[in-house]
C-alpha atoms as a printed R data frame, in Angstrom:
    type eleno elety resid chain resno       x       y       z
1   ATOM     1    CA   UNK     A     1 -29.984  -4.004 -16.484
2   ATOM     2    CA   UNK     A     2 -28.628  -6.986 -14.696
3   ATOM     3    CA   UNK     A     3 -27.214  -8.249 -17.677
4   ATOM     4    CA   UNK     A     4 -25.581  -4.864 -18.750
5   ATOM     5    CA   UNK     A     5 -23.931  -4.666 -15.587
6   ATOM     6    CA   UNK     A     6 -22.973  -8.202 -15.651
7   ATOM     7    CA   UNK     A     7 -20.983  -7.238 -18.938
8   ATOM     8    CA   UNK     A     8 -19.699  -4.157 -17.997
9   ATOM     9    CA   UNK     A     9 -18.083  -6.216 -15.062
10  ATOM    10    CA   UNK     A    10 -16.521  -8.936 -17.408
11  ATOM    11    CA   UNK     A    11 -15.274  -6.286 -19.840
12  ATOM    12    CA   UNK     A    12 -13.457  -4.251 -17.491
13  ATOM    13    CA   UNK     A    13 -11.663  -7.520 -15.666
14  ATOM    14    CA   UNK     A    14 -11.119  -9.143 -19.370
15  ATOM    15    CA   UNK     A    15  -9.767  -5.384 -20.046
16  ATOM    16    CA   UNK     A    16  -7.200  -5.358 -17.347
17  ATOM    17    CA   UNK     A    17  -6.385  -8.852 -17.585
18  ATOM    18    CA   UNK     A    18  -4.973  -8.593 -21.107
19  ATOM    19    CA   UNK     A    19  -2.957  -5.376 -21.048
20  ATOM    20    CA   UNK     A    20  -1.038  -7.045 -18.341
21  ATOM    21    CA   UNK     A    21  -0.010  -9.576 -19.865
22  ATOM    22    CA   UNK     A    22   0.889  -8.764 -23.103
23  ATOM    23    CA   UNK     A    23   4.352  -9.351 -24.342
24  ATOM    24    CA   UNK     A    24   6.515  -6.486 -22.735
25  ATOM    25    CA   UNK     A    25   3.472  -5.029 -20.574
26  ATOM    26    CA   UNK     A    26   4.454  -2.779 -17.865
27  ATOM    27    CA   UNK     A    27   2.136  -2.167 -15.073
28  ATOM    28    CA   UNK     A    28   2.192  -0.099 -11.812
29  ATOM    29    CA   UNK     A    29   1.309  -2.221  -8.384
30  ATOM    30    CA   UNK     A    30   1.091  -0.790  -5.551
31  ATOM    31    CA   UNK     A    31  -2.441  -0.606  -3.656
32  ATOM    32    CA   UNK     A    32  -3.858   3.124  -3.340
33  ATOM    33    CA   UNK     A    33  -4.499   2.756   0.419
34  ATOM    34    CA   UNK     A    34  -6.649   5.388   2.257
35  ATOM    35    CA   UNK     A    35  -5.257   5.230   5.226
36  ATOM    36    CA   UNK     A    36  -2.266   6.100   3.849
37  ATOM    37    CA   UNK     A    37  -0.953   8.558   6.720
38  ATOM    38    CA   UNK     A    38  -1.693   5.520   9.206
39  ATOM    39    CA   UNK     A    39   0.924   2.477   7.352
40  ATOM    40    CA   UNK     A    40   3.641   5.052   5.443
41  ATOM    41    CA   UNK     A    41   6.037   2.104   5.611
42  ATOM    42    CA   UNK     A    42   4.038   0.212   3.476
43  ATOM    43    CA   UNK     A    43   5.744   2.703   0.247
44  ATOM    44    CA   UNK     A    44   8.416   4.267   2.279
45  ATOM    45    CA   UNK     A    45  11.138   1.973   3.816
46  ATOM    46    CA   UNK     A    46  13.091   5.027   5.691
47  ATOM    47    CA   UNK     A    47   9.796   5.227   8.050
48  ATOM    48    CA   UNK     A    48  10.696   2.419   9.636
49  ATOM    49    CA   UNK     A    49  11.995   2.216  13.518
50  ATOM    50    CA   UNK     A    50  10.066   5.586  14.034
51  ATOM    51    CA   UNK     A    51   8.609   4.327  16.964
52  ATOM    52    CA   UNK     A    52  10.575   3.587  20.429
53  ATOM    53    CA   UNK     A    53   8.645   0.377  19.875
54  ATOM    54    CA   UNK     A    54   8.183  -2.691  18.499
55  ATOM    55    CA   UNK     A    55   5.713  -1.236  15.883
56  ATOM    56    CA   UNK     A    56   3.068  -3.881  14.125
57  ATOM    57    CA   UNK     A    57   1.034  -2.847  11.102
58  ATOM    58    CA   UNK     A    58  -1.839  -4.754   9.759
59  ATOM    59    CA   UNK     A    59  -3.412  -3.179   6.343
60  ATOM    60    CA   UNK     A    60  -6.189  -5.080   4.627
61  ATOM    61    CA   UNK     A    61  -8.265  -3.637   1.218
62  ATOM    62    CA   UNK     A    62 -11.419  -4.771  -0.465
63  ATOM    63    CA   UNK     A    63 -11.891  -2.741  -3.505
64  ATOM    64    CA   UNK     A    64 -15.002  -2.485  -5.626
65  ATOM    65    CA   UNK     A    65 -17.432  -4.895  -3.861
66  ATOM    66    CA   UNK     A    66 -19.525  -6.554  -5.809
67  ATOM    67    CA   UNK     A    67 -16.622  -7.222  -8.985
68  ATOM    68    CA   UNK     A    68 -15.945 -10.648  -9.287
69  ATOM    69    CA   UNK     A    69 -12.108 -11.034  -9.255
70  ATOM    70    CA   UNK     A    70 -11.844  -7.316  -7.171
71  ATOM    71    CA   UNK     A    71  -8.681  -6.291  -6.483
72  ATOM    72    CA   UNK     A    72  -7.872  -7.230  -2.563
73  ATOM    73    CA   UNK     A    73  -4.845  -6.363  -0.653
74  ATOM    74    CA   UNK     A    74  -3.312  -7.292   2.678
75  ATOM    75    CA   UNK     A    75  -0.439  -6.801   4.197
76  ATOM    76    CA   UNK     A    76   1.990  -6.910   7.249
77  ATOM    77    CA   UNK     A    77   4.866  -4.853   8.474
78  ATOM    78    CA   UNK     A    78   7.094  -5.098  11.611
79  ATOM    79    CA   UNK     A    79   9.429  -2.596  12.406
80  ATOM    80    CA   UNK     A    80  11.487  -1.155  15.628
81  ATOM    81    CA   UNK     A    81  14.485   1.336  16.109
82  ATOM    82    CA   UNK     A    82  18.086   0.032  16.410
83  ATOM    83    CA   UNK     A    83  21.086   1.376  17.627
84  ATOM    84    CA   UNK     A    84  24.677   0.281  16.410
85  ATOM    85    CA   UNK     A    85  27.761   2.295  17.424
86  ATOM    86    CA   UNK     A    86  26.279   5.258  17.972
87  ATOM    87    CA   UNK     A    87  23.992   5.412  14.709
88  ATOM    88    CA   UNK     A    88  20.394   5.030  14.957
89  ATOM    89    CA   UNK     A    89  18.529   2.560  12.725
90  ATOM    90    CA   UNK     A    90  15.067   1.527  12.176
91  ATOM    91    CA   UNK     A    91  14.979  -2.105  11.001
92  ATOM    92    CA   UNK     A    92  11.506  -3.924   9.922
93  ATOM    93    CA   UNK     A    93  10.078  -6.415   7.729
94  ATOM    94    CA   UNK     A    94   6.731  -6.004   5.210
95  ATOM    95    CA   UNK     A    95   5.077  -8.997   3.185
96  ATOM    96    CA   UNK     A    96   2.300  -7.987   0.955
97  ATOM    97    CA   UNK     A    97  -0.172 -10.221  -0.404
98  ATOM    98    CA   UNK     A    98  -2.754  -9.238  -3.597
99  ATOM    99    CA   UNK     A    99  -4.874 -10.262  -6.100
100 ATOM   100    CA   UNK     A   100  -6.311  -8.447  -8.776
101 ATOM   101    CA   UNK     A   101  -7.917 -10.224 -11.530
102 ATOM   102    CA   UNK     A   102  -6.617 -13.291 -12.378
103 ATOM   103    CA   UNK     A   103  -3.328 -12.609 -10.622
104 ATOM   104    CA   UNK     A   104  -2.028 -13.038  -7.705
105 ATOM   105    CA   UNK     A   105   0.935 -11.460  -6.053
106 ATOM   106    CA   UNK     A   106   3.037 -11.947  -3.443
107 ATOM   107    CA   UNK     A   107   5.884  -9.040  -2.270
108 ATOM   108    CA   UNK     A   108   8.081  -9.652   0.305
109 ATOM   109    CA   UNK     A   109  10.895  -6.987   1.642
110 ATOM   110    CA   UNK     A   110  13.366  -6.551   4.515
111 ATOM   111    CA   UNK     A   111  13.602  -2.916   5.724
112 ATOM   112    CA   UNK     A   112  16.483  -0.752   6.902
113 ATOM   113    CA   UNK     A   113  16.458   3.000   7.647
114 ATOM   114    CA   UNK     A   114  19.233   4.857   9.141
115 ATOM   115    CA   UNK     A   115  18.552   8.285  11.239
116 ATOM   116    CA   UNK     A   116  19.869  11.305  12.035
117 ATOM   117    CA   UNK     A   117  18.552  13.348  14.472
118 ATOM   118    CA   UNK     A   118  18.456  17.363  14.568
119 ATOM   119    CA   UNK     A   119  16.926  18.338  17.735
120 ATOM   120    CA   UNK     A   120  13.087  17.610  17.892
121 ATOM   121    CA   UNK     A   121  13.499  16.365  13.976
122 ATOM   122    CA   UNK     A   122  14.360  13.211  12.713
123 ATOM   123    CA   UNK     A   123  15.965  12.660   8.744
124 ATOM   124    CA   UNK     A   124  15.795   9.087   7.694
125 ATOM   125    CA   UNK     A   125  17.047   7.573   4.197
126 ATOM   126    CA   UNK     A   126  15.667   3.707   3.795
127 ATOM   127    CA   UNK     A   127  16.365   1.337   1.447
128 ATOM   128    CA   UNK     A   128  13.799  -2.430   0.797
129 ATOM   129    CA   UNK     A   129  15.036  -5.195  -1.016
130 ATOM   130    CA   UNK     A   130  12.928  -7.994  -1.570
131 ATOM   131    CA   UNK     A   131  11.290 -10.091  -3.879
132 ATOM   132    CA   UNK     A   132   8.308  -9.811  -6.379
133 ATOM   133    CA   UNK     A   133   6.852 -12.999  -6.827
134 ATOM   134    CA   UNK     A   134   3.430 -13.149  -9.273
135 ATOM   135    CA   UNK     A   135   1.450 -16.035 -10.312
136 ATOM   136    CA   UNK     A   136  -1.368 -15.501 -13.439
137 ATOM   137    CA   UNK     A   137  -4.536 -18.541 -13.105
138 ATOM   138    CA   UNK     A   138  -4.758 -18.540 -16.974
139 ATOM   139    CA   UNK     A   139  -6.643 -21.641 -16.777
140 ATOM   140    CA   UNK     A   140  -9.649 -19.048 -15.415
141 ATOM   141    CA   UNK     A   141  -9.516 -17.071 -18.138
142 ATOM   142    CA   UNK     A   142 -11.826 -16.159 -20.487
143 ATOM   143    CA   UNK     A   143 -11.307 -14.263 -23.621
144 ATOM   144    CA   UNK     A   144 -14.509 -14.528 -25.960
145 ATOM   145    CA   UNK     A   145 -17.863 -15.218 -23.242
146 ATOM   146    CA   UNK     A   146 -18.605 -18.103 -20.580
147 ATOM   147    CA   UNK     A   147 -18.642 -20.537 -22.829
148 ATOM   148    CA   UNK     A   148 -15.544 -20.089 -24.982
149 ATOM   149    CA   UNK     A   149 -11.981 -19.966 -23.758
150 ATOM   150    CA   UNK     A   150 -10.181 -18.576 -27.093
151 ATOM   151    CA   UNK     A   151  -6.840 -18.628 -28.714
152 ATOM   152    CA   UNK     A   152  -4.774 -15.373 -27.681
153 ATOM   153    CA   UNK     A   153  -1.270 -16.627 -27.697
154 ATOM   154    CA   UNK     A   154  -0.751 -12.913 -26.009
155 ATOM   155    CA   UNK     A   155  -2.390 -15.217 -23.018
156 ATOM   156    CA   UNK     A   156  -1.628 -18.022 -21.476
157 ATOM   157    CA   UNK     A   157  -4.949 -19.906 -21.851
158 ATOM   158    CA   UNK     A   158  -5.461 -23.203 -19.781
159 ATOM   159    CA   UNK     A   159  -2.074 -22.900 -17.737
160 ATOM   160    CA   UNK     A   160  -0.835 -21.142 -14.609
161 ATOM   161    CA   UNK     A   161   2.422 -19.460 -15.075
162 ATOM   162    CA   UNK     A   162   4.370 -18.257 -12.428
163 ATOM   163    CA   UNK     A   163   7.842 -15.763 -11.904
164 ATOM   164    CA   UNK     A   164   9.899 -14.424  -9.159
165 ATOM   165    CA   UNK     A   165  12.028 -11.546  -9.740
166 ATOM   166    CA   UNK     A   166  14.458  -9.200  -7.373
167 ATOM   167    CA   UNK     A   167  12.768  -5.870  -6.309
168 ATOM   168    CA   UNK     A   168  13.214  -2.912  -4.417
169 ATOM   169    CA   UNK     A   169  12.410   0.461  -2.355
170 ATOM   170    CA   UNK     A   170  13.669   3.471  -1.716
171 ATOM   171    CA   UNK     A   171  13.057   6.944   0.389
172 ATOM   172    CA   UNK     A   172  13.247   9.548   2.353
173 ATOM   173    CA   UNK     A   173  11.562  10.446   5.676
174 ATOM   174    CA   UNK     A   174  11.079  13.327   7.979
175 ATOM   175    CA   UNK     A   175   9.698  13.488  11.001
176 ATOM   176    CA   UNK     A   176   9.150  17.032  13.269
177 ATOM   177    CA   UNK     A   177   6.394  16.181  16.866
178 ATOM   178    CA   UNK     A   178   4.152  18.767  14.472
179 ATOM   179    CA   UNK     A   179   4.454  17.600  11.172
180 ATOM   180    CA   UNK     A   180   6.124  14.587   8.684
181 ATOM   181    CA   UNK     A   181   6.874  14.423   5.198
182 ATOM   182    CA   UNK     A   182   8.579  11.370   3.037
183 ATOM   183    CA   UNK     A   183   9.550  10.817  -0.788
184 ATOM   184    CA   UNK     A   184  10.004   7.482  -1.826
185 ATOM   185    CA   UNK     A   185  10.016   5.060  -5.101
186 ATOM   186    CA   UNK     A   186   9.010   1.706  -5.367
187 ATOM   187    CA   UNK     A   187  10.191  -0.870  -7.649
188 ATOM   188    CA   UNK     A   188  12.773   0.879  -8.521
189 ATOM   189    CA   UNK     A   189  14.652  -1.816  -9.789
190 ATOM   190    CA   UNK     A   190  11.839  -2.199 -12.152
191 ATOM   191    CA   UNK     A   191  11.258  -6.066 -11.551
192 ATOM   192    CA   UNK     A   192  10.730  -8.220 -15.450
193 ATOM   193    CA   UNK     A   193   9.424 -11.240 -14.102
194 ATOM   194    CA   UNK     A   194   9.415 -14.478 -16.676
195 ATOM   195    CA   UNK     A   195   5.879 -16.303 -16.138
196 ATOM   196    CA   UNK     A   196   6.339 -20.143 -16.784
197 ATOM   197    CA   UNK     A   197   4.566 -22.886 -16.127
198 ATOM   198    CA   UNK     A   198   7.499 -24.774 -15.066
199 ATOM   199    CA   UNK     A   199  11.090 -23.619 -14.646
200 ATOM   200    CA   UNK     A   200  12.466 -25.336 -17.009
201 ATOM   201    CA   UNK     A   201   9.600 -24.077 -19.400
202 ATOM   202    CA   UNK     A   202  10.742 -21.998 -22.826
203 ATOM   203    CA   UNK     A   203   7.846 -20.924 -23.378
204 ATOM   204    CA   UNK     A   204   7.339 -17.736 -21.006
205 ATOM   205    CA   UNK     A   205   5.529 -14.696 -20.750
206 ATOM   206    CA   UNK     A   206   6.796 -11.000 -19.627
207 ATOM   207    CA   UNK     A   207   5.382  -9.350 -17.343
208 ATOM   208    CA   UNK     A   208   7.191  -5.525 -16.491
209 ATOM   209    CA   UNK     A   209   6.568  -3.394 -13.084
210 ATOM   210    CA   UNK     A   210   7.248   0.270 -13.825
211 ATOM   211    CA   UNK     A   211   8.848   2.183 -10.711
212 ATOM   212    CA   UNK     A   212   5.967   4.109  -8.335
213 ATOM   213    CA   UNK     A   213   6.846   8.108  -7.276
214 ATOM   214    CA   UNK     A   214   5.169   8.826  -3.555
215 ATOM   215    CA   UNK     A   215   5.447  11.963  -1.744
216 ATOM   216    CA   UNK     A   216   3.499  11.875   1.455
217 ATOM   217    CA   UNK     A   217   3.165  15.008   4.353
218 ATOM   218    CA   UNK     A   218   0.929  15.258   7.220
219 ATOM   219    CA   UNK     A   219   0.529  17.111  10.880
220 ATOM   220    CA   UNK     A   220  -1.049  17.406  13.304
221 ATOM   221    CA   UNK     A   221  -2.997  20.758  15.027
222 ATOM   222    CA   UNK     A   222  -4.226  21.210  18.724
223 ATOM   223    CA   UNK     A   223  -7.420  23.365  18.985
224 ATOM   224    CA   UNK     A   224  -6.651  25.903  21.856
225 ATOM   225    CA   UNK     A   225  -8.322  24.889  25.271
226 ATOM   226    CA   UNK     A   226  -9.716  21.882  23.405
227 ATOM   227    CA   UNK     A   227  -9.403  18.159  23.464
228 ATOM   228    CA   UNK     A   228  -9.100  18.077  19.800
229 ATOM   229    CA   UNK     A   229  -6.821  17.787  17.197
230 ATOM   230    CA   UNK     A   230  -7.146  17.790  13.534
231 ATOM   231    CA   UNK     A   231  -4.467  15.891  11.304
232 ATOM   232    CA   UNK     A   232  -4.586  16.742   7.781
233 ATOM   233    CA   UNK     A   233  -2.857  14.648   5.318
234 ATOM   234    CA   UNK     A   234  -2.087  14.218   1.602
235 ATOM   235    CA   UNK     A   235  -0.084  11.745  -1.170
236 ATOM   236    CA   UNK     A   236   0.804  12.386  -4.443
237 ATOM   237    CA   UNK     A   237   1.674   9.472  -6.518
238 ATOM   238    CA   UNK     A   238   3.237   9.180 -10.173
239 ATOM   239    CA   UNK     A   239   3.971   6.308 -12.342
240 ATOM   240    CA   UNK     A   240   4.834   6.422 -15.607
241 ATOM   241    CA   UNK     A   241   2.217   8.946 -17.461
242 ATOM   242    CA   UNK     A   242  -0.617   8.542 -14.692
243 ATOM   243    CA   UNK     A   243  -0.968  10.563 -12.062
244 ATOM   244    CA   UNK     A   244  -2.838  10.707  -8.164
245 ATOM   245    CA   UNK     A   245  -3.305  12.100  -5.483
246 ATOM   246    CA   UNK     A   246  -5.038  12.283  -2.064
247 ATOM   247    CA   UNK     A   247  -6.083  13.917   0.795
248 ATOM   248    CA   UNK     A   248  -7.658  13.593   4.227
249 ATOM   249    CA   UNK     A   249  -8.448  15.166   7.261
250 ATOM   250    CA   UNK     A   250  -8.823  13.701  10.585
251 ATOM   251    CA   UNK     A   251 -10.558  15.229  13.932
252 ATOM   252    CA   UNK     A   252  -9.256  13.444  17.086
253 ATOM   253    CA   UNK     A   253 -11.159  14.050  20.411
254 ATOM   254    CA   UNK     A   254  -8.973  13.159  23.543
255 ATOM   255    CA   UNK     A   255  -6.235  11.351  21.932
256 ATOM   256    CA   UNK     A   256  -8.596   8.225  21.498
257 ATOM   257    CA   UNK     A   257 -11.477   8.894  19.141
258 ATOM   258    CA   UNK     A   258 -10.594   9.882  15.498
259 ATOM   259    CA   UNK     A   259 -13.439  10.447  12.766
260 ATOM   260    CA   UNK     A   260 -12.476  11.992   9.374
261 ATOM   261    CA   UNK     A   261 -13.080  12.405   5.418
262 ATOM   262    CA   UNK     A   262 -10.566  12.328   2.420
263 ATOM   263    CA   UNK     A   263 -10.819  12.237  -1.324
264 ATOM   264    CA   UNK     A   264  -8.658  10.934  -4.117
265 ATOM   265    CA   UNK     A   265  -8.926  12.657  -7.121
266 ATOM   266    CA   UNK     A   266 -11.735  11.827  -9.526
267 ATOM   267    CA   UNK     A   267 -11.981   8.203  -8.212
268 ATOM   268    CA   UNK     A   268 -13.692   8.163  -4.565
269 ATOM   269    CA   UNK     A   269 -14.537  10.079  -1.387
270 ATOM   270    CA   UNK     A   270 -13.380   8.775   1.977
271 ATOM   271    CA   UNK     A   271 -15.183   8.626   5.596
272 ATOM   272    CA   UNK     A   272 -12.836   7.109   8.272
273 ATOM   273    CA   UNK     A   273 -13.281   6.007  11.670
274 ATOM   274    CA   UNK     A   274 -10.550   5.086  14.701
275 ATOM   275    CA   UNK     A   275 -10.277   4.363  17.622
276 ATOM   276    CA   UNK     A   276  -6.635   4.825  19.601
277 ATOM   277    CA   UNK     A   277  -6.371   2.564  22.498
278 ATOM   278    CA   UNK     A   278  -3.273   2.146  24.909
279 ATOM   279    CA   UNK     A   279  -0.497   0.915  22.255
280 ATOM   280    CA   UNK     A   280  -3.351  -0.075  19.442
281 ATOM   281    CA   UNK     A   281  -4.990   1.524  16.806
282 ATOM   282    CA   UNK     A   282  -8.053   0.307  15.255
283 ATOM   283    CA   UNK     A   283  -8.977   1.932  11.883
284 ATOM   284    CA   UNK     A   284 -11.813   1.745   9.228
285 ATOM   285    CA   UNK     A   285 -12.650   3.714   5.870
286 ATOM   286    CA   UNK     A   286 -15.156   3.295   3.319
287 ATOM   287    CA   UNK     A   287 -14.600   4.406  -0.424
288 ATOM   288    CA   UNK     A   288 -17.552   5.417  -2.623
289 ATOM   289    CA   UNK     A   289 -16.920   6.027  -6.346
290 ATOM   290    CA   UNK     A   290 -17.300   9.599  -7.882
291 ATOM   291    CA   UNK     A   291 -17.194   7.960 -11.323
292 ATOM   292    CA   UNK     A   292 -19.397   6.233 -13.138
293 ATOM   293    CA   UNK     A   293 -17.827   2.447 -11.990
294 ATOM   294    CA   UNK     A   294 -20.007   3.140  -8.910
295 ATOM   295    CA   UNK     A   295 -22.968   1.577 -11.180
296 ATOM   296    CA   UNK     A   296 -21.149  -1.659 -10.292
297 ATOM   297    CA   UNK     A   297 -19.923  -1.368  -7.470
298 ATOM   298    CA   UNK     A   298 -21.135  -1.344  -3.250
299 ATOM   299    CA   UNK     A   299 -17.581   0.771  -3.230
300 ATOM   300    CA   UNK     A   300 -14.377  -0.239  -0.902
301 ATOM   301    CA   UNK     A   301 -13.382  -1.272   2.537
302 ATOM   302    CA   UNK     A   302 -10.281  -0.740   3.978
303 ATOM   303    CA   UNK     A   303  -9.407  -1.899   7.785
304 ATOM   304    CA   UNK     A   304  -6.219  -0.635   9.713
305 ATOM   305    CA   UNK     A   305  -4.811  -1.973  13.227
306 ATOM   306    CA   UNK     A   306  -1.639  -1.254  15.030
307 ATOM   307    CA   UNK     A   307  -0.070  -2.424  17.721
308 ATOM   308    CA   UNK     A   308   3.236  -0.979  19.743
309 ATOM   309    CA   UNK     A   309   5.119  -3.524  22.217
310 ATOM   310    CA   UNK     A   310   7.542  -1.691  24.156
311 ATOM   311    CA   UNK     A   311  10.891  -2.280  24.525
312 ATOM   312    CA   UNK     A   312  13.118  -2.731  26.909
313 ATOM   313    CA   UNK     A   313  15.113  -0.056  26.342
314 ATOM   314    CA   UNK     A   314  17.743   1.854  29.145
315 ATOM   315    CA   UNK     A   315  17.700   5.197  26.733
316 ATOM   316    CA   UNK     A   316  13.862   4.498  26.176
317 ATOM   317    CA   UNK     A   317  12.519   7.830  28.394
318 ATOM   318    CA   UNK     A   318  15.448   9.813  26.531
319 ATOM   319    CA   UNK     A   319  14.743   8.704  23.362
320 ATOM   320    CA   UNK     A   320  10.920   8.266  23.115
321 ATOM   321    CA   UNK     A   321   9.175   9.691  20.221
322 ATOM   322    CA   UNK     A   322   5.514   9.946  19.250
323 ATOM   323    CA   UNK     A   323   3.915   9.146  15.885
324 ATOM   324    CA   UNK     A   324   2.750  12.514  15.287
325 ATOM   325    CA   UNK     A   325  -0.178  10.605  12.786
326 ATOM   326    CA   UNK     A   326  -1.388   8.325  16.071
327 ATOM   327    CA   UNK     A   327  -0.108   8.607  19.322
């Protein structure tokens, strides 16, 4: 049994390895977070600056423990609300660092939103450009067992290749002190990055990120002569012919403790756990598999914190707002 599961493993990496990096190969990368409703700037730039704060967001993913070469994510935004002649602005940074496989991948983005407000609702339309930069260890590789590294000129065997290429976000983002909703693409420029050894290589191969569709909505409810709220949340997500989507639902006692469940369909089940503290939030979740992959896997593990400094602002009492998701 140990030995089926052992090949199972190497199949399914050695499966995903080379249908990403055949010639003209387009793939769709962005991480399916869980705590989705927690980091929505991480696939919509227009949330950013929704906070009268300094707003800090660290996301980190361990997916199918127990795979060797699991895909892991982490990443970092930082984000605040800016005013310029009158106009309200949310401007922020997010860098994004995965691997998956035998790639690694490195996305990097500055992030500008501009707002209008109507009443107790905010409309926000943000735009990320950055840069997609991917590296492939092809000297890791393995194409026919452990002892045998193959001939697939389809894959670079025995080199690292490397490629940078322009990329870039879009959305839309609505905020209401009840409720929130955002559209958004990513990679819409559809980055071809050229994977070289060397710059001045010829030799190169393609590797082709197809644009991501996101629509996101949440809210939050107050139980009547309660301390608790529940927050229900979901994502739908498109790229190319594939399809997802998610859901989850959060119980929050007091404004501090937050336990919940979600599921994302026909891949995993979801039990979360929070804390909110004074200007943190500390966030865990735990994915089990509803497929038959969870014969090789312990599942994932996905940790959330954020962190608000406030600013110094004159307008900051008549301008606050409240993540409707957190605070």
């Amino acid at each position: 049994m140990t030995l089926f599961l052992h090949d199972i493993k190497r199949l399914l990496v050695l499966a995903t390895m080379s249908v990403a990096v055949v010639m003209g190969a387009w793939a769709q990368s962005d991480a399916a977070f869980s705590h989705f409703w927690v980091g929505p700037s991480y696939y919509n730039p227009a949330a950013a600056g929704e906070h009268s704060a300094i707003h800090m967001n660290v996301g980190s993913r361990l997916q199918w423990v127990g795979f060797k070469r699991a895909p892991m994510n982490f990443y970092v935004t930082v984000d605040m609300p800016y005013k310029l002649m009158q106009h309200r602005f949310g401007v922020g940074v997010k860098a994004e660092f995965e691997r998956i496989g035998l790639f690694t991948n490195t996305r990097i983005g500055a992030q500008i939103a501009w707002k209008r407000r109507f009443g107790k609702k905010t409309l926000s339309v943000g735009i990320q450009p950055g840069i997609y930069s991917q590296v492939f260890h092809g000297k890791d590789a393995v194409t026919a067992d452990d002892n045998s590294q193959g001939d697939d000129p389809a894959i670079p065997i025995m080199k690292d290749v490397s490629g940078t290429s322009f990329d870039a976000n879009v959305g839309v983002f609505f905020t209401h002190p009840r409720y929130w909703a955002g559209f958004a693409v990513t990679h819409v420029t559809s980055p071809h990055i050229e994977l070289k050894e060397r710059r001045e290589s010829v030799e190169a191969w393609e590797f082709n990120v197809s644009p991501g569709y996101y629509f996101t909505a949440g809210g939050n409810i107050p139980i009547n002569n309660t301390l608790f709220e529940i927050q229900p949340s979901g994502m739908f997500a498109m790229y190319q012919k594939a399809w997802t989507a998610q859901i989850a639902t959060m119980l929050r006692y007091n404004r501090m403790l937050n336990v919940g469940v979600g599921y994302r369909w026909k891949d995993a089940v979801t039990a979360f756990i929070g804390v909110n503290l004074k200007d943190a939030y500390i966030g865990y979740a735990y994915d089990y598999p509803v497929t038959s992959i969870s014969k090789a896997t312990f599942g994932s593990h996905e940790v959330f914190v954020t962190y608000n400094v406030k600013l110094d602002d004159r307008e900051k009492n008549k301008n606050k707002q409240k993540s409707v998701r957190l605070m």
